[in-house]
N, C-alpha and C positions, 0 to 999 in steps of 0.2 A: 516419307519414311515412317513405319511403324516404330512408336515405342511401348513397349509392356510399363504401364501403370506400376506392375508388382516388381520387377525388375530394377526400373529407376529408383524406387523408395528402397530395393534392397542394396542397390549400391552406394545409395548417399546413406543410411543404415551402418554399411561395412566403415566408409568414409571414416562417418564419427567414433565407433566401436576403435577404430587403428587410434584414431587421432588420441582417444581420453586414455587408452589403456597402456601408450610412450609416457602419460604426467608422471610425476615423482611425486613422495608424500611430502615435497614443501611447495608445489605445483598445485595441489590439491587442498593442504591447509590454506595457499591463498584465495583457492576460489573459494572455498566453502566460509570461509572469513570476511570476505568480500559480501559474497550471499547474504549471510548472517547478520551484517553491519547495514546491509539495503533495508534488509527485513526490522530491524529493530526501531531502524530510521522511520520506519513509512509505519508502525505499529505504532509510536510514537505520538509523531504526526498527526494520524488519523485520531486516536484519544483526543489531546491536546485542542484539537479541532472541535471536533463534538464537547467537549467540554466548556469551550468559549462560546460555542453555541446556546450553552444551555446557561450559562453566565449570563448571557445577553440577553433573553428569552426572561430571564428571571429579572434583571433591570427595567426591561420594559412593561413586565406586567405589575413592577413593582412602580416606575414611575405612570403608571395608568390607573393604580389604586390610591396612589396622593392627589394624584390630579380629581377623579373622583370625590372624593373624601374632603378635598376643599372646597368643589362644587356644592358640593351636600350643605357645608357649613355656612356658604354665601346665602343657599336658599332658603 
């Protein structure tokens, strides 16, 4: 059995077009609050991350510059 490529993507297209366009606007504050609440999370997250990244990075080459520097002073 043939199926048309353009056809299938038009009807699952119509599909979701029906489905969003029945939400109500307290249907739709909660998706888009939802949305919003992932997004802040993970925008958050991602900072917080690189930031302890760079905490640590800074720890290490600071205990690499003591260590150093008593080296120096044994010699």
């Amino acid at each position: 059995m043939y199926r048309d490529p353009g056809t299938t993507g038009l009807s699952y297209w119509g599909a979701f077009i029906a489905t969003v366009s029945g939400y109500s606007w307290h249907e739709w504050a909660s998706i888009f609050g939802i949305t919003f609440g992932f997004l802040t999370w993970f925008t958050n997250w991602y900072y917080k991350r690189k930031e302890y990244q760079l905490r640590l990075r800074e720890l290490e080459l600071r205990i690499i510059n003591e260590r150093k520097q008593k080296y120096e002073k044994q010699s």
